[in-house]
Residue, then its C-alpha position, 0 to 999 in steps of 0.5 A: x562676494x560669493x563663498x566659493x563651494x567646498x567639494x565633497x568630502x571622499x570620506x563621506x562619500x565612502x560612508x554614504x555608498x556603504x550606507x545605501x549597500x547595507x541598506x538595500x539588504x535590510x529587511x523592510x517591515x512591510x516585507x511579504x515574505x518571511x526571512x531566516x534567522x538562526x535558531x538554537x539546536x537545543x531550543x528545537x524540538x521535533x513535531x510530536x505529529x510529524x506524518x513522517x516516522x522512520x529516518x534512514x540512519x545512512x541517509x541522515x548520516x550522508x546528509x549531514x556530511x554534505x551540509x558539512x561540506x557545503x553548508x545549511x542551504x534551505x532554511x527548517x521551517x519552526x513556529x513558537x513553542x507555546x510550552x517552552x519561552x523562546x522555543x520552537x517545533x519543527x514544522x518541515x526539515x526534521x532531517x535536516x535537523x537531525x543532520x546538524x544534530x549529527x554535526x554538533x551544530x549548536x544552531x541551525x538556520x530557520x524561518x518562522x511559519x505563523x500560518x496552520x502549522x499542522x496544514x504546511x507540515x502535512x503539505x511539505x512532507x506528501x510532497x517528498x518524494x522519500x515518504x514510505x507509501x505507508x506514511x504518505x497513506x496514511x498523512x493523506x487520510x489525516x489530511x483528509x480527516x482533518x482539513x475536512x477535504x475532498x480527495x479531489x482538493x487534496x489532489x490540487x494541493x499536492x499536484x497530484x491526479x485524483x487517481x493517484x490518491x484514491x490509490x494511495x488511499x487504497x494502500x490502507x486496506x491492506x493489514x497494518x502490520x504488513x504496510x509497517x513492513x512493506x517499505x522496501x517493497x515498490x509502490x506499484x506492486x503495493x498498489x496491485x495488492x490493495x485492489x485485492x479483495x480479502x480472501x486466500x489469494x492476497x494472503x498467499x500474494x502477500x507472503x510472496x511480497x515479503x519474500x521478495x518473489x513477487x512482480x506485479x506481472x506475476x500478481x496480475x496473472x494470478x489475479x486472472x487465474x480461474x478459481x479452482x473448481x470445487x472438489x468432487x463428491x464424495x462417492x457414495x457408499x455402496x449400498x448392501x445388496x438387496x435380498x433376492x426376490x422369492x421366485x414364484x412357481x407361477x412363473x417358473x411354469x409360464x417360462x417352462x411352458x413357452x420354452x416347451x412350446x418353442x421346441x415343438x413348434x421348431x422355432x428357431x431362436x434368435x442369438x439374443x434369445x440364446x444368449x438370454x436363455x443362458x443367462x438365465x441358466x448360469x443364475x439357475x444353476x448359481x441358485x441350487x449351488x448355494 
């Protein structure tokens, strides 16, 4: 005589589901993608090479309010720390990092990265879109010099036309100290002055730049400005006057005798002659005055 089935326990039929659910969330090892962890705050720093140099006090401030409100929602991007056991630096997020440092936050959600650190953070930081033109300038020549790249590599990894670079790269022809300070100033009008050669005219351009009364409108018009014409000559010095010429009688006896001649003969004379005649008169006259 068979033995009658039991039927399933509804205990090990709960325990079996919750099983199968927790395991479609695990992990598995062959996973091709990397997934978050919490890192402690106080063993994060931030990359000593990091393109991206000035953070907006406000803006880190307001950041930290919404991750406050809403949460952490993108992972900071770390790799090992080889100078500290169980440390890690920062590869991308450092304002996010800086916002739970704000917050207090004693740790903070992050994804390990084992690829070229230096080649993602250069990545992760041209591609935002709250780079000064300065720093983007400037972390495209590194990534340039760098990775050893064509601007036109460059350009495909950061989804930008080769234009756009060559521009961007432009920007550092300008003086140091004045893109350290051009950060409020628009990328375009930036853009303007750099195809500026060094002369009087950018310096005089760059100034109104910085005093805020400069529009690129106003930049390309004096750019087509005719120079301004070289300035006259001086006028020469007037010279001494020369020293009268002896008379010679011979010719004051040729002049009297053909003026003797013309009255015998009664030739009348022409009113250019006369008006010769007289001239020649008042300097007579001018000469035995003196």
């Amino acid at each position: 005589m068979s033995r009658a089935r039991k039927p399933a326990s509804p205990v090990l039929g709960a325990a079996m589901s919750v099983i199968d659910a927790a395991a479609e969330g695990l992990v598995p090892q062959d996973s091709r993608f990397r997934h978050s962890f919490e890192a402690p705050m106080a063993r994060i720093r931030p990359d000593p090479s990091q393109p991206r140099k000035q953070f907006d006090t406000d803006e880190i401030a307001a950041l930290a309010a919404t991750m406050a409100a809403e949460g952490q929602l993108q992972p900071v991007l770390v790799q090992r720390d080889p100078e500290l056991r169980g440390g890690w630096i920062l590869i991308a997020g450092e304002r996010r990092w800086r916002a739970a440092r704000h917050n207090g936050w004693t740790s903070l959600l992050a994804i390990e990265h084992e690829g070229d650190a230096a080649l993602a953070a250069l990545l992760e930081n041209l591609q935002r879109v709250d780079l000064t033109p300065s720093e983007e300038a400037r972390g495209v020549q590194r990534l340039i010099a760098e990775r050893k790249l064509s601007q036109a590599e460059v350009a495909t990894m950061l989804g930008k036309s080769a234009g756009e670079v060559s521009a961007t790269l432009r920007l550092l022809t300008l003086p140091a100290d004045f893109l350290d300070r051009a950060a409020p100033l628009p990328r375009n009008l930036l853009v303007e002055l750099a195809r500026l050669d060094d002369s009087p005219l950018r310096d005089r351009l760059l100034a109104q730049a910085e005093a805020g009364s400069l529009t690129v409108r106003a930049l390309r018009a004096a750019r087509t400005e005719p120079a301004e014409p070289p300035p006259a000559p001086p006028a020469p010095e007037p010279s001494a006057p020369a020293e009268p010429r002896p008379l010679k009688p011979a010719l004051l006896e040729q002049l009297s005798a053909g003026l003797e001649r013309r009255r015998s003969e009664g030739t009348p004379l022409t009113t250019a002659e006369r008006r010769r005649l007289k001239e020649i008169r008042q300097q007579i006259d001018a000469l035995l005055d003196f």
